[in-house]
N, C-alpha and C positions, 0 to 999 in steps of 0.2 A: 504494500500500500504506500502511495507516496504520500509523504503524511506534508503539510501544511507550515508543520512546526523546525522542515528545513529550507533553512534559505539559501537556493540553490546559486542562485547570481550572487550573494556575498561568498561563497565559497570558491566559484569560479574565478570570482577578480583578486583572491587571494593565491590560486595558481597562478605560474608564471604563463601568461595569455598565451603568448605563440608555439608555448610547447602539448597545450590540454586543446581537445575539443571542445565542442558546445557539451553541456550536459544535460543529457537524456533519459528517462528514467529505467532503472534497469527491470528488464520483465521479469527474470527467477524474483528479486525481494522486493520488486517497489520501489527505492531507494533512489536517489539521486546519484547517475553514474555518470565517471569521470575519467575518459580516458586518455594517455598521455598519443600525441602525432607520432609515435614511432611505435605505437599498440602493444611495449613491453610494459606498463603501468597501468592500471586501474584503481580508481578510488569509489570508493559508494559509501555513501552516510544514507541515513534513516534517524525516523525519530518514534518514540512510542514510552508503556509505562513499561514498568518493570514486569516481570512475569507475574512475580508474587503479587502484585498491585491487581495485573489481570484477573487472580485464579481469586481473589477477596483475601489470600494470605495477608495480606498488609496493607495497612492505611493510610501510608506514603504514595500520595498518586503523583508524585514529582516524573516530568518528562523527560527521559534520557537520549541524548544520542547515539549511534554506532556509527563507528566510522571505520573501515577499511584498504589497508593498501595491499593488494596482487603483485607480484611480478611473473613475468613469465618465462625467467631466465634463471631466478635465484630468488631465496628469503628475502623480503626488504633489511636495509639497515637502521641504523640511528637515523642519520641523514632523512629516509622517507618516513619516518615515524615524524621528524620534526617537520618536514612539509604537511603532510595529514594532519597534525598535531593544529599546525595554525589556519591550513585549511578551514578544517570541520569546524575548529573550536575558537580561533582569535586567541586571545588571550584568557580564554576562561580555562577553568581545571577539565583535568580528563583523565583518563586510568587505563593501565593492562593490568588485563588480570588471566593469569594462569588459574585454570579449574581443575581438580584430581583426575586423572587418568578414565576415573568409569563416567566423567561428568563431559566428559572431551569432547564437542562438537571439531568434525574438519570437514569444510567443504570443500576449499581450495588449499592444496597441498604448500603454496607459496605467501602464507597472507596474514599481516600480520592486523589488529585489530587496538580500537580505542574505545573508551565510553566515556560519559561525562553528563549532566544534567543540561537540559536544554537551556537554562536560567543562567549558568557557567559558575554556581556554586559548588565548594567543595560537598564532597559527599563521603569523606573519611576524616577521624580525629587526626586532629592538628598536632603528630607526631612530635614537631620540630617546635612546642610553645614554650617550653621551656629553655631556647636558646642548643640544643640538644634533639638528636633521636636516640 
């Protein structure tokens, strides 16, 4: 579902123009997909609640983003995490997060993933308040 709650043209002019196409929505998730002019990059963000939020688990209906980078040569690196990173998000918070092995979704063998709250508030304790982790 292409949800509303992503803005596909702030994302886009936050890639560098001449290297991304226009962005189209992708038909497998819905999502606003972004692909680089040499077709070895893909980006796709999405927006929705949390699962737990869907299933009545939880009472936090805060909107989170997904955001995605593909290669299709190699893993992404640092480097494309911080492009994605400011893509999807600007300057707001965003996370990886590794799930236990029986929790594992893989759908794209090469792709690494972000979340973050559509609002760009944190959504984990403030490890570092203490001057310290």
């Amino acid at each position: 579902m292409n949800d509303i709650h992503v803005n596909a043209l702030a994302i886009a002019r936050r890639l560098p123009t001449k290297e991304w196409l226009a962005p189209r929505v992708d038909p497998v998730t819905g999502g606003w997909l972004y692909v680089r002019r040499d077709r070895l990059v893909a980006i796709i963000v999405s927006a929705g609640e949390s699962a737990e939020a869907m299933l009545g688990e939880s009472s936090d209906h805060s909107l989170w983003l997904h955001a995605s980078i593909a290669r299709r040569d190699r893993m992404p690196d640092y480097d494309d995490l911080v492009l994605l990173h400011h893509a999807a998000f600007g300057d707001a918070w965003a996370y990886q997060c590794f799930a236990p092995p029986a929790a594992h979704i893989n759908i794209h063998p090469r792709a690494l993933h972000l979340w973050g709250r559509v609002d760009g508030e944190p959504a984990m304790p403030n490890f570092g308040a203490l001057g310290t982790i």
